[in-house]
C-alpha positions in Angstrom: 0.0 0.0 0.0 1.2 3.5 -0.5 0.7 6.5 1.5 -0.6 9.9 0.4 0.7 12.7 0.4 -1.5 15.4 2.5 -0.6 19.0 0.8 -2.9 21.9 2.1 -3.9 23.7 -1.2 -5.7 27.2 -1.4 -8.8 27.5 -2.4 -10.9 30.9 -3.2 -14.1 30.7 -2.4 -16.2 33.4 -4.1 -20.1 34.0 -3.3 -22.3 33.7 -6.2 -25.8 35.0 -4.8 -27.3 33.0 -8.4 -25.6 29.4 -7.1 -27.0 30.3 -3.3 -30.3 31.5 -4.7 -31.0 28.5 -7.0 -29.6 26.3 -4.0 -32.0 28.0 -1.4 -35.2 28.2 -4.2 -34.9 31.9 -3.7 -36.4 34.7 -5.9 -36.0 37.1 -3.6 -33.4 37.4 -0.8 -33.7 40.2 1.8 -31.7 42.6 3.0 -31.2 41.4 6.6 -30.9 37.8 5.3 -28.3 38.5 2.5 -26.2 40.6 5.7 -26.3 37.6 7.8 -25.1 35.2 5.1 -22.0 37.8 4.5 -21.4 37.7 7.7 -21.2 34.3 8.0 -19.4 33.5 5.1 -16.7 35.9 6.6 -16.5 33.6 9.8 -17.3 30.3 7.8 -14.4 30.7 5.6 -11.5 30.2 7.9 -13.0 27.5 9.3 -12.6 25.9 5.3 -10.0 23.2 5.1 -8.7 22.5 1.4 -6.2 19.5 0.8 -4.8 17.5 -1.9 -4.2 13.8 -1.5 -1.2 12.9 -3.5 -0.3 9.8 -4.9 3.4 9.1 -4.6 5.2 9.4 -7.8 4.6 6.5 -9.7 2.2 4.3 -7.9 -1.0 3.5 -9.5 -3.0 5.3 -6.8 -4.8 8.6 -8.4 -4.8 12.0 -6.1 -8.2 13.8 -4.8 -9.1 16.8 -3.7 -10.5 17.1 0.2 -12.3 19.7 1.7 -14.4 20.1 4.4 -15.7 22.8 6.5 -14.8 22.1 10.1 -17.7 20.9 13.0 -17.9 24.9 14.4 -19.7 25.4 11.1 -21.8 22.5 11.5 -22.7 24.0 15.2 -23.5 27.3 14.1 -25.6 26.2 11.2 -27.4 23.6 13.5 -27.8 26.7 16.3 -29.7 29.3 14.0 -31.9 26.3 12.8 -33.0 26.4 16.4 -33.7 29.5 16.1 -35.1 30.2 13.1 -35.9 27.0 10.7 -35.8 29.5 7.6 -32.7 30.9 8.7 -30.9 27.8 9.4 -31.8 26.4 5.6 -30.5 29.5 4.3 -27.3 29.2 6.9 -27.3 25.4 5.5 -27.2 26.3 1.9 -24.5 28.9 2.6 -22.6 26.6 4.1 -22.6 24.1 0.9 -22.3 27.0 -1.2 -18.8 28.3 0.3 -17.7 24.1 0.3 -18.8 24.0 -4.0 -16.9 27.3 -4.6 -14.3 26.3 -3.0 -14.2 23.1 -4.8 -15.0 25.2 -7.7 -12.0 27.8 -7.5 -9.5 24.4 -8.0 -11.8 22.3 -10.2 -13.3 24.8 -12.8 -15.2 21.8 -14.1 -17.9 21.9 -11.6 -18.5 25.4 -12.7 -19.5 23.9 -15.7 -22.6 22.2 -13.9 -20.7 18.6 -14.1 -20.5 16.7 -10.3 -18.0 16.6 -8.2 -18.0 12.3 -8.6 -17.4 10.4 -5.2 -14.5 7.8 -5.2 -14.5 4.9 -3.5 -11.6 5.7 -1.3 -8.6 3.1 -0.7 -6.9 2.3 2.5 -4.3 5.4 1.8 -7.1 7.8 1.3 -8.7 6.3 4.4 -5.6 6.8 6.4 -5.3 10.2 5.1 -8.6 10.9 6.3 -7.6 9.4 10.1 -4.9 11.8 9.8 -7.5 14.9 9.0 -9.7 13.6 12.0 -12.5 12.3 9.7 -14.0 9.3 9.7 -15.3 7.2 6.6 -18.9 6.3 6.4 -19.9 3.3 4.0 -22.5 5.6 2.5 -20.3 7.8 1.1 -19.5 10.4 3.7 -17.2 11.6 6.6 -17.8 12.9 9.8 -18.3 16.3 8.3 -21.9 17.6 6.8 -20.1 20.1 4.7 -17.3 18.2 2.4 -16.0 17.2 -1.1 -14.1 14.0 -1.9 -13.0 14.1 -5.9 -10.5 12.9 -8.0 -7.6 16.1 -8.1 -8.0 17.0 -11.3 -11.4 16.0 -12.6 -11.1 13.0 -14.3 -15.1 12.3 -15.2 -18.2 12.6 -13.4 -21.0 9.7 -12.8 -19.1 6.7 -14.2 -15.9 7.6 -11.9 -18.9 8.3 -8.4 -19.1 5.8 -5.6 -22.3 6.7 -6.0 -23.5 5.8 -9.1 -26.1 3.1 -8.5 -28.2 5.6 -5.7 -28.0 8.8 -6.7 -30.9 11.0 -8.1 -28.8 12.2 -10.7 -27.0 9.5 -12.2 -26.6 9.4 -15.5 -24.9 6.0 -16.1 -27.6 4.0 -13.9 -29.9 1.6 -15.5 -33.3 2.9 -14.8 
């Protein structure tokens, strides 16, 4: 088995209000709503983590792209739910917005409306995530709500996905 290589990469998020409105099924956003999500995204976004996995130089492994917003976000989401249910979808959907522009500012791909596919991670990548504090659920997620697992670069979309056989927007599935 080889190991991967854990490089922190930078990401730059941007907001686009028309990927958070279609997200949120918004027409309209008001005033007070669109200052809180600014000034969340401000907090959120140090609280983004952005990594490449890297395959060692010629092993057969491929690399990904990791990122994940850390359990704070998850906290402060699940607190203005609470609070507000309206609020806290809107908080919810800003959170997945910031994760998918982040993932968008290194994969310009997904800009493009394509997926970000979900791969079946190997032991490496599964000891990479140990490493990053997450744990590996056999539904196709970590311990995180907000996070993006993808082949680093893109390198296809449904026929590449973990996935593929459950989700609602498969395009390889036999219906």
């Amino acid at each position: 088995m080889c190991a991967l290589e854990i490089k922190e990469v930078k990401a730059t998020p941007e907001f686009n209000i028309w990927y958070f409105a279609e997200l949120n099924g918004s027409t309209r956003i008001e005033h007070s709503l669109m200052e809180s999500l600014e000034k969340y995204w401000n907090e959120w976004v140090p609280y983004l983590k952005t990594y490449e996995l890297k395959a060692e130089e010629g092993s057969k492994g491929g690399n990904f792209l990791l990122l994940f917003l850390e359990k704070e976000v998850e906290d402060q989401v699940e607190e203005i739910w609470q609070d507000t249910p309206t609020e806290g979808l809107a908080h919810h959907n800003l959170a997945i917005t910031l994760i998918m522009s982040a993932a968008q500012s290194l994969l310009p791909e997904l800009e493009e409306g394509k997926c970000a596919p979900l791969p079946k991670p190997g032991e490496a990548a599964l000891e990479a995530f140990e490493k990053l504090g997450l744990t590996w659920n056999q539904e196709g997620t970590v311990n995180r709500q907000y996070a993006v697992f993808t082949p680093y670069p893109y390198s296809g979309g449904c026929e590449v996905c973990y996935l593929e056989e459950t989700c609602p927007k498969s395009r390889t599935r036999q219906n």
